[in-house]
N, C-alpha and C positions, 0 to 999 in steps of 0.2 A: 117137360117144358119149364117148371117152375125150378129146380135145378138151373136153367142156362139163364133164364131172369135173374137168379140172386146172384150169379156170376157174374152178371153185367153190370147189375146194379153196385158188387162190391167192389168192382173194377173204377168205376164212376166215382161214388167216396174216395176211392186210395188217391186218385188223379185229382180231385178235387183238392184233398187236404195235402198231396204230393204239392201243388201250385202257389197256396197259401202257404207251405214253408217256405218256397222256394223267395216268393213274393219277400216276405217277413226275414228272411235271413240279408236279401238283398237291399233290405231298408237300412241294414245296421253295418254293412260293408263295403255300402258304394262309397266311390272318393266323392267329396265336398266338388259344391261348383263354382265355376269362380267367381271370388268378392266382388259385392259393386261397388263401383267407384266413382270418384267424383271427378271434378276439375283439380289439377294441378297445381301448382303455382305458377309452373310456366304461363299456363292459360291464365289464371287470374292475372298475373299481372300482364300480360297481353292485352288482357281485358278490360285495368286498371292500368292505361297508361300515367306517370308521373305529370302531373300539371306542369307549364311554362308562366313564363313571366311576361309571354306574349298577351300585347290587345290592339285595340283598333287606335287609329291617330288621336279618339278626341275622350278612351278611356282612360281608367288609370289600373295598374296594373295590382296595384294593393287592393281596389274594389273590385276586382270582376274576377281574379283566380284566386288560388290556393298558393302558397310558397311552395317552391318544388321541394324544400327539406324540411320534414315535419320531425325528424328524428333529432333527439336531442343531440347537440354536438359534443365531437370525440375530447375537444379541447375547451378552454376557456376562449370565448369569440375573439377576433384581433380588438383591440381599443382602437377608435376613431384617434387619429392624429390630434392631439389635444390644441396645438395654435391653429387648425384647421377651423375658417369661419368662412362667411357669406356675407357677411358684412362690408358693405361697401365692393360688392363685387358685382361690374355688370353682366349681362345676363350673357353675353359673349365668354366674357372669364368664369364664371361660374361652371358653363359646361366644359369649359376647355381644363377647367383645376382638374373637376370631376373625374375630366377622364383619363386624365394622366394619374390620379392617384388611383383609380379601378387597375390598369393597370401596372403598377408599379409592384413586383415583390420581392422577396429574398427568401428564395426553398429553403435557408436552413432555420427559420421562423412561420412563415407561413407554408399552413398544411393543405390551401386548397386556394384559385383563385377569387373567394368569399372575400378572403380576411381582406384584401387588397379593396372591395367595393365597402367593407364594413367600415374601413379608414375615411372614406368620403361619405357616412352616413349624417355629417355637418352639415351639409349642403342639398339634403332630403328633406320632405316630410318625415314627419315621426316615424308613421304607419312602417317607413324603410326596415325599421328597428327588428320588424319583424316578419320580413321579408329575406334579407340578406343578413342568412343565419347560418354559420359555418355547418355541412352535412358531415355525421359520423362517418360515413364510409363516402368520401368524394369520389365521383365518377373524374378522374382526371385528364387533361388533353395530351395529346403525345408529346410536345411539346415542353411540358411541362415534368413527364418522368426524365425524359434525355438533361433537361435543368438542373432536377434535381439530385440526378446524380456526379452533377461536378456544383453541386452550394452553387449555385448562380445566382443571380438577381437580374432583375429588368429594367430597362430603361424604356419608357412609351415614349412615341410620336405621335400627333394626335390633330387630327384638320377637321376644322367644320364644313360641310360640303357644300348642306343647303338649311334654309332654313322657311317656317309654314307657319303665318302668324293666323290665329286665329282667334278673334275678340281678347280677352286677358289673358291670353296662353299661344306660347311659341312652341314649333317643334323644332328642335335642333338634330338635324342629321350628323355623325359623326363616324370618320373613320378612324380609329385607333389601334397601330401596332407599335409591335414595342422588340426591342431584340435583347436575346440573352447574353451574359458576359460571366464568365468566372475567372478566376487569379490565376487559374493556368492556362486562360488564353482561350478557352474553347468561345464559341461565340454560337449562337443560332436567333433567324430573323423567322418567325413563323408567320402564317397566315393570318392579312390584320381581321379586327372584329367592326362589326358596322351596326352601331346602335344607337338609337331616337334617345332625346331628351325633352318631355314637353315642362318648359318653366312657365310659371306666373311670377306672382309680386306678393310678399304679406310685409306687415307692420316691420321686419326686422331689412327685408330686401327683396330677391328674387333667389327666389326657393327652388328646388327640381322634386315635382311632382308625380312625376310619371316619369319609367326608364323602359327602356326592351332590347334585348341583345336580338336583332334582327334575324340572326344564324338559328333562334329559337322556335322561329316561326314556321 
């Protein structure tokens, strides 16, 4: 009997320490499992939508968002038209200059349609200066590639529709298109934009406060 004990019992060791290799070899040969990971970029910026220059009728849009282009820009900003003032302009021509210079451009100067609203920053609050800041990488309209491959420029049309007086501030409704033209005759009239002007009045005239490209909303 004591014969088939030690045989079982040395059977029992081998199986033991056979398992604990086995174990132990398999710690240093198994493949890796897979990395964790995190959110994307796709997600984050999914998730971090790009602020607008949308607010409500009686805000202002320098005070309650963010500028959609925080990135410095790719070029030196357009310069504000220099005989461009506000002086002595009533609050009717004020928005009607405005919106014919927003859009007015020439693709083989202007890299994005900023520089065209940076031209009318005369006829803003300051605050604008730092709002309508030309983006390194402009998201552009289609529009605007077809333009710029025949050097175009623009000519706006530009109607005030309606308008919402409220205590010392007006909202000016506007519709503004404008059509493209280049020296070899190509032409295109795209789809016009429909954007709020709310003006007041300071010591020098009547100023534009608050702007929103409607399509933004």
């Amino acid at each position: 009997m004591r014969p088939t004990r030690f045989t079982i019992a040395l059977v029992a060791i081998i199986a033991v320490a056979a398992l604990l290799i086995v174990g132990i070899v398999y710690l240093f040969i198994r493949p890796p499992g897979p990395a964790a990971t995190g959110p994307t970029d796709a997600a984050v910026a999914t998730a971090n939508p790009s602020s607008s220059l949308s607010t409500t009728a009686t805000g202002s849009a320098w005070q309650t968002t963010t500028p959609a282009t925080s990135s410095a820009p790719a070029t030196p900003a357009a310069t504000p038209t220099a005989a461009l003032t506000r002086k002595g302009l009533s609050a009717d021509e004020l928005v009607t200059t405005a919106s014919e210079v927003m859009t007015t451009w020439d693709t083989t100067t202007d890299v994005s349609p900023t520089d065209g609203y940076r031209r009318a920053l005369p006829l803003f609050v300051d605050e604008y200066k730092d709002i309508f800041v030309t983006p390194a990488k402009p998201v552009l309209p289609e529009d605007w590639w077809e333009a710029a491959e025949h050097d175009a420029t623009s000519t706006p049309e530009v109607q005030i529709t309606d308008t919402y007086p409220q205590g010392d501030t007006t909202t000016y409704y506007v519709v503004a298109s404008w059509t493209w033209h280049s020296d070899d005759g190509w032409s295109l009239t795209p789809e016009p934009k429909y954007m709020t002007f709310q003006v007041t009045k300071d010591e020098t005239g009547y100023v534009i406060q608050n702007w929103t490209d409607q399509q933004l909303q």
